[in-house]
C-alpha positions in Angstrom: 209.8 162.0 224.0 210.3 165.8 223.9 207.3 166.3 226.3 207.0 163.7 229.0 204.4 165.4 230.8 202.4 164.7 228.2 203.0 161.2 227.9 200.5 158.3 228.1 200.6 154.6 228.3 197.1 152.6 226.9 196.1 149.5 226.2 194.9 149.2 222.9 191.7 147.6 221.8 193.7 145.1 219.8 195.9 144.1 222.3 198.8 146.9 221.6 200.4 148.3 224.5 201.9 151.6 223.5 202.8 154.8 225.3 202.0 157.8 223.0 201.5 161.7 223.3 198.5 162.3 225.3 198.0 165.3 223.5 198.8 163.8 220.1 197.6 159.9 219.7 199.0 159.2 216.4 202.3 159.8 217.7 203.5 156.8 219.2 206.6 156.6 221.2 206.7 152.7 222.0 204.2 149.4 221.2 204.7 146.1 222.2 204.1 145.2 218.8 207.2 145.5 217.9 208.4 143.3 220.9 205.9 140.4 220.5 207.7 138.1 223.3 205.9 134.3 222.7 202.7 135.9 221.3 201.6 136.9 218.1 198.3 139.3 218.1 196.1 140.2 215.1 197.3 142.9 213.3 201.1 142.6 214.9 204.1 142.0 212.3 206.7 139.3 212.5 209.6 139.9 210.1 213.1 142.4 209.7 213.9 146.0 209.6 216.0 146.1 206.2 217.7 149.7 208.2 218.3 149.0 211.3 218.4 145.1 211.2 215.4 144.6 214.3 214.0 141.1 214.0 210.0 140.5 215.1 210.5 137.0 216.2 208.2 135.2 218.9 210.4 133.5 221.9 209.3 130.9 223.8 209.0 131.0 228.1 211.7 129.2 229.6 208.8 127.0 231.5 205.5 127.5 232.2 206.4 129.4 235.1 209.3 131.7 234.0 208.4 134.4 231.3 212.6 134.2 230.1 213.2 133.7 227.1 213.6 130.1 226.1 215.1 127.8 223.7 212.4 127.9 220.8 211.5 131.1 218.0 209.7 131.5 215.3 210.7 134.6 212.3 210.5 135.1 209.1 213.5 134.3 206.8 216.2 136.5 207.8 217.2 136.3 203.8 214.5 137.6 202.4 212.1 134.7 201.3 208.6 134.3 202.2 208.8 131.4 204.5 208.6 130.7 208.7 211.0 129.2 209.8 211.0 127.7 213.3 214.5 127.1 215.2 216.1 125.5 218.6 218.0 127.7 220.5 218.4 130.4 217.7 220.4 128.1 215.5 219.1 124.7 214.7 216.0 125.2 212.5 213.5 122.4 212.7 210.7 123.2 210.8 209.5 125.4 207.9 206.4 126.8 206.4 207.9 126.7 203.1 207.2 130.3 200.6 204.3 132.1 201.0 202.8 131.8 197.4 199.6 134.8 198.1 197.2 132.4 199.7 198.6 129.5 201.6 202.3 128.6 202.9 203.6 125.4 200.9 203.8 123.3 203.8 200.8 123.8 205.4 197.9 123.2 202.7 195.1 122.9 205.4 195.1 126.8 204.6 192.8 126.5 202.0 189.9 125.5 203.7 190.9 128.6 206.0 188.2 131.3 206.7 188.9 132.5 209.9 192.5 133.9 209.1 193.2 136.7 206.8 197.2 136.3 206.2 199.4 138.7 204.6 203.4 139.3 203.1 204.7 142.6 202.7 208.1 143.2 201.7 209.4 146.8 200.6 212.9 148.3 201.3 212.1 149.3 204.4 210.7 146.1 205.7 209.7 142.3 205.0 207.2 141.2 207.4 203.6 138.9 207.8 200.6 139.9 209.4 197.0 138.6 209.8 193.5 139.6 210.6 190.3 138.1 211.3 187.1 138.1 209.0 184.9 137.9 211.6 186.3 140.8 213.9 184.1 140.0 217.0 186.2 136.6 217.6 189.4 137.0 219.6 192.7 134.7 218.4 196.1 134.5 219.6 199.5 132.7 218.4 201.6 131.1 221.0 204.7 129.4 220.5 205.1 127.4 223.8 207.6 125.5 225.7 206.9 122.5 224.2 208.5 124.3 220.7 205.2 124.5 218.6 202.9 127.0 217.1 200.1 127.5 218.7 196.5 129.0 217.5 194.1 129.8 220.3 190.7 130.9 219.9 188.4 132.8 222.9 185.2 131.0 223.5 182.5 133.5 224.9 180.4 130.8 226.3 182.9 129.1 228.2 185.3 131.7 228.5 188.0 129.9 227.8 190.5 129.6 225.0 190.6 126.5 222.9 193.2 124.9 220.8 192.8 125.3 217.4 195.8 123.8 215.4 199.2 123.4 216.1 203.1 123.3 213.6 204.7 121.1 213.8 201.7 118.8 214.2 203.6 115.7 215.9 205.6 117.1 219.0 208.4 114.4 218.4 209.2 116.4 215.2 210.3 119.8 217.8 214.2 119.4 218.1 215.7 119.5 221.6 212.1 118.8 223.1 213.9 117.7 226.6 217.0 119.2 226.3 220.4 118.1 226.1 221.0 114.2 227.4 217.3 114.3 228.2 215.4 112.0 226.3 211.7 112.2 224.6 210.0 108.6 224.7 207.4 109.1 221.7 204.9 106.4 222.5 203.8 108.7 225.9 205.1 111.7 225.5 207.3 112.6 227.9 210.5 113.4 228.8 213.4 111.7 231.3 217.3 112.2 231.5 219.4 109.5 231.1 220.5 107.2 233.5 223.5 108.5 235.4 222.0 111.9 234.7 220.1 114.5 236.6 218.0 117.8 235.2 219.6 120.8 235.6 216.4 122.7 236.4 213.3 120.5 237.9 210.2 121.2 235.6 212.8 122.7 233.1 213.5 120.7 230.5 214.5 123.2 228.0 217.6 123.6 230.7 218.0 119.4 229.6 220.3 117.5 232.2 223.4 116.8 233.6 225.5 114.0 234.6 225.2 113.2 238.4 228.9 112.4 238.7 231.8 113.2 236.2 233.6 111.2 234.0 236.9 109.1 235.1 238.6 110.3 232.2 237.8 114.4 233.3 239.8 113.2 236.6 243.3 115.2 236.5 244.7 111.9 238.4 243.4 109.5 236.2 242.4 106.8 238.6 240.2 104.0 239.3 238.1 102.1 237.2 237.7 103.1 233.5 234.3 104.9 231.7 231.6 102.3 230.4 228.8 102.7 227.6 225.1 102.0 228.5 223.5 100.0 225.3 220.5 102.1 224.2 218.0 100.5 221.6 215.2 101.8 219.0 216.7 105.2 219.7 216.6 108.0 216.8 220.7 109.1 216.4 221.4 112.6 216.6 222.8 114.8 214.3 226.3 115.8 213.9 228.6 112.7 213.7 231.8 111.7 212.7 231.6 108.9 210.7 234.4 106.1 209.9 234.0 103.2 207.4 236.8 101.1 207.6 237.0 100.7 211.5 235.6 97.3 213.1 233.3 97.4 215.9 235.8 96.9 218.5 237.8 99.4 217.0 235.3 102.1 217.2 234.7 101.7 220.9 238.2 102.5 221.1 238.2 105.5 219.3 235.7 106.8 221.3 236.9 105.6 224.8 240.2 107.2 223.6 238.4 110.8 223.4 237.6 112.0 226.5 234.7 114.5 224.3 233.1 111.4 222.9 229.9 110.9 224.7 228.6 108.3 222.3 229.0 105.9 219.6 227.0 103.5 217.2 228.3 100.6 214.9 226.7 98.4 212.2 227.6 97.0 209.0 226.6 99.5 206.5 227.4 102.6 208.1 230.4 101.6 210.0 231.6 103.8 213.1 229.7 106.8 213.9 230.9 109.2 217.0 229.1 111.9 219.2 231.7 114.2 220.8 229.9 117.1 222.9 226.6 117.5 224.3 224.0 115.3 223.1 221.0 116.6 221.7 217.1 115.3 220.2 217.7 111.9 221.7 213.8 109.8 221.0 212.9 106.5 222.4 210.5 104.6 219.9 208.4 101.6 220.5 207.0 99.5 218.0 204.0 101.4 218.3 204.5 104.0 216.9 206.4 102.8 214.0 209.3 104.6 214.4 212.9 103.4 213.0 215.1 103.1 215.8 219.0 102.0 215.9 221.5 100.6 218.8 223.4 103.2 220.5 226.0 102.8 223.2 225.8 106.4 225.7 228.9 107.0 227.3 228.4 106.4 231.8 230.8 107.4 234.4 232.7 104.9 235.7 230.5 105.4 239.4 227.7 104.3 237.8 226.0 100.8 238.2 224.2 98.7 235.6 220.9 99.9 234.5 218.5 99.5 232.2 216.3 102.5 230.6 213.9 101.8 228.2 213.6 98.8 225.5 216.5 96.3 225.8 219.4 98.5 226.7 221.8 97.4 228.7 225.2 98.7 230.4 228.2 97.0 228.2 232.1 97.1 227.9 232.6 99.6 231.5 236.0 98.6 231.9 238.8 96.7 229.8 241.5 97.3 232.0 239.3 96.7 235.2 238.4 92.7 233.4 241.9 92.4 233.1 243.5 92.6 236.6 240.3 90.7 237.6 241.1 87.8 235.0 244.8 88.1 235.8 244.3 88.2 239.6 242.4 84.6 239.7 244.2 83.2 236.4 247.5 84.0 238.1 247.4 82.1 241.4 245.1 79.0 239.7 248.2 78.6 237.3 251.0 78.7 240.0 249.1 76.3 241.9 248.4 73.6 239.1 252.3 74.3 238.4 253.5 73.7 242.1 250.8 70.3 242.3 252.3 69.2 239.4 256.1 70.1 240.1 255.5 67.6 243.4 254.1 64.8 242.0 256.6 64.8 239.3 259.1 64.6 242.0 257.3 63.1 244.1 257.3 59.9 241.2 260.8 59.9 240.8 261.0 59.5 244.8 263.1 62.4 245.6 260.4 64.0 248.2 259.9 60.7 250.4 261.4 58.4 252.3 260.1 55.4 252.0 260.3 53.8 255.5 262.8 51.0 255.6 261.9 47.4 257.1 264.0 47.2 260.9 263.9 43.0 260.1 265.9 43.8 256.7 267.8 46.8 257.7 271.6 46.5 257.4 273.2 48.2 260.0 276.7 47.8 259.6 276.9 49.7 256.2 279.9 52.2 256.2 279.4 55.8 254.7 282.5 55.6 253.1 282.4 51.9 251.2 282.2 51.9 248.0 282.1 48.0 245.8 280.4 47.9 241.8 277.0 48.0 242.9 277.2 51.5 244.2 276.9 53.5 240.3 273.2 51.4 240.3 270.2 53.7 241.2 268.8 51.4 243.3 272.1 50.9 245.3 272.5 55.1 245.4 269.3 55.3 246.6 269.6 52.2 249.6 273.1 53.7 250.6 271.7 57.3 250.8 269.0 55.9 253.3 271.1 53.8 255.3 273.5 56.2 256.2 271.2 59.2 257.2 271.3 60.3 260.7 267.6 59.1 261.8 266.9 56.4 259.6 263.1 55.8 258.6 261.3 52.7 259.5 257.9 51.2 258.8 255.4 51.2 261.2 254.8 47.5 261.1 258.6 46.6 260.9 258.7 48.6 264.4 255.8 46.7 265.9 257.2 43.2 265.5 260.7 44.2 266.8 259.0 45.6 269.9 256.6 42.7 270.3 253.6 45.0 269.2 255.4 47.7 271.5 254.9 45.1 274.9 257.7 46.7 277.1 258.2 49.9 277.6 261.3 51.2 279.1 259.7 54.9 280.3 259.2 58.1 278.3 261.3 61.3 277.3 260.5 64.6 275.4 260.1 62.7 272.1 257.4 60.0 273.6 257.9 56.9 274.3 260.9 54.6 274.4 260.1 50.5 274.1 262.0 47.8 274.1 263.6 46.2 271.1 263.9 42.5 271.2 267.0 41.4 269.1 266.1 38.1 269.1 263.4 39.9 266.2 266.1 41.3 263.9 267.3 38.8 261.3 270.5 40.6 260.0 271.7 42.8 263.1 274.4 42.5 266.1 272.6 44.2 269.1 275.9 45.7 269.8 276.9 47.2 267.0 272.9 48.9 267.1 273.8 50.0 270.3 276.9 51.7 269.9 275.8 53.4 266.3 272.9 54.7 268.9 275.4 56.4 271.2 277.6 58.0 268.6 
């Protein structure tokens, strides 16, 4: 501006803001024209400067709150052809007006039965670019791409002062990509948006932003411990984009191959299409109901291991948290059940063959003359081994009734030591024994 003195700023009558030589109008120093933001006036331009490369593209708010720019734009075809396109985040396009064809766009054939809009393509070596007027010049109009990633037309009512909605591209808002974000997820039959479970948004009131998991995965721990990452079972879910796709991998397979990638953040199996893997942020997740007719498919979303079972939507459920985890668990109560039905059964095998009891002899019957050291034929018997081995312990066994009847149902007792009590024994009772010889085998 070689004289700045001179300079003016002024609001058009069409909307333009432009600063301009006060002295000269025509010369205009700056317009917001050629900065449109989210807003498309009559008689602005959207499209390229072939020279210096400047792209008239309308930008979304970050929310309804924060003039940023956001995550949707609408241009012209950077490569020349008459068409809109209409993109997430500056790279994934979504929707299309199709070529231009000197009356209507090819996708968008209500434009026939337009007479409010006055459209036009100009494309020179200078510049490619659209623009519109209004046949009727006393109405007041206004494009809009919003934060909910469609097109807007607005028209100013002078009775109620107000501006009402007049159509919108795309026409269903489940066909905007990215709608809630990344892991945020748009359920069609309401139209709304909620993260995931075990996930959080980044910005409240901010979808754009999308969400963020409200604990990290086990397997993004450097020390690797604790329980294992799980899979929450999502149902009549649209799949995103961008997978890596196996055929001939089974389905238990395939969880592996995902659980084995600490980038995999989801996976999907069935029959046809085999193994299909997400790896990175997930993006354009939709919930459909039978409503709404939708086709929907099973997906499994990977959870950190903090996370408890859930449920979120239609028949999801969390499944297959923890391999390793099941295992020690299993092993833990198989382990001690089997070493206990082993030890029961070791005793009453033994206890069969009679080598854990001694079976209490009768005092009537007992021989107590038997020497340790005899030996006659009868002694390579089991029967005999097993009689001898009893006999000559050191504190032979004897049955309680045996005992009784010896001590005349334990009638006289002699007095009592640190063992109990000490009775009698008559020996007129005992059949085969020599009180004497009982007496000094007691003492030795």
């Amino acid at each position: 501006m070689p004289h700045i003195t001179t300079a003016e700023a002024v609001i058009l009558d069409d909307g333009n803001f432009v600063i301009r030589d006060g002295s000269n109008p025509s010369t205009i120093y700056w317009q917001s024209f050629d900065y449109p933001t989210d807003t498309w006036l009559p008689g602005a331009k959207l499209g390229i400067n072939k020279h210096t490369g400047q792209v008239q593209r309308l930008i979304s708010w970050k929310n309804s709150e924060d003039p940023a720019p956001g995550m949707f734009s609408a241009e012209v075809d950077p490569n020349g052809s008459s068409q809109f396109f209409m993109e997430w985040n500056r790279s994934h396009r979504y929707w299309t007006s199709g070529s231009w064809n000197g009356e209507i766009f090819r996708f968008v054939p209500e434009m026939r039965w337009n007479y409010v809009y006055n459209f036009s393509y100009v494309s020179n070596e200078n510049e490619s670019y659209f623009t519109y007027s209004l046949y009727n010049t006393s109405f007041l109009s206004r494009y809009v791409i919003d934060v909910s990633g469609q097109t807007k037309q607005f028209m100013w009512s002078k009775g109620h002062w107000s501006w009402y909605y007049f159509w919108a591209e795309p026409k269903d808002q489940a066909s905007v990509y990215g709608i809630c974000g990344v892991f945020g997820v748009f359920h069609n039959s309401s139209s709304y948006c909620e993260c995931l479970k075990g996930f959080k948004p980044l910005v409240q009131n901010d979808w754009s932003s999308g969400c963020v998991r409200k604990s990290p995965l086990q397997c993004q721990n450097k020390k690797n411990i604790g329980k294992e990452d799980g899979f929450l079972k999502m149902s009549n879910l649209t799949l995103p984009a961008n997978s890596k796709t196996y055929q001939k991998v089974s389905a238990g397979r395939c969880r592996l191959h995902c659980m084995e990638k600490c980038s995999c953040m989801a996976y999907t199996y069935n029959n046809n299409n085999g193994c299909s893997l997400w790896e990175g942020d997930l993006i354009d997740l939709q919930q459909s109901g039978v409503a709404d007719g939708r086709a929907g498919a099973e997906i499994y979303i990977r959870l950190a291991a903090s996370e408890p079972e859930l449920q979120i939507g239609n028949g999801s459920t969390r499944t297959g948290g923890n391999l390793k985890w099941k295992l020690r668990i299993a092993l833990a109560a198989a382990i001690p059940a089997i070493l206990i039905t082993l030890g029961l059964f070791m005793y009453f095998r033994c206890l069969c063959k009679g080598k854990l009891t001694r079976k209490g002899h009768d005092i009537m019957l007992f021989d107590f003359d038997t020497n340790p050291g005899s030996t006659n034929n009868e002694s390579s018997s089991v029967d005999n081994r097993k009689k001898r081995w009893s006999k000559n312990m050191e504190l032979p066994l004897f049955s309680y009734e045996s005992v009784s009847v010896a001590t005349g149902q334990f009638s006289d007792k002699l007095g009592e030591g640190g063992f109990g009590p000490v009775y009698k024994v008559s020996c007129v009772q005992l059949r085969n024994a020599d009180c004497s010889k009982i007496f000094r085998k007691t003492l030795k």
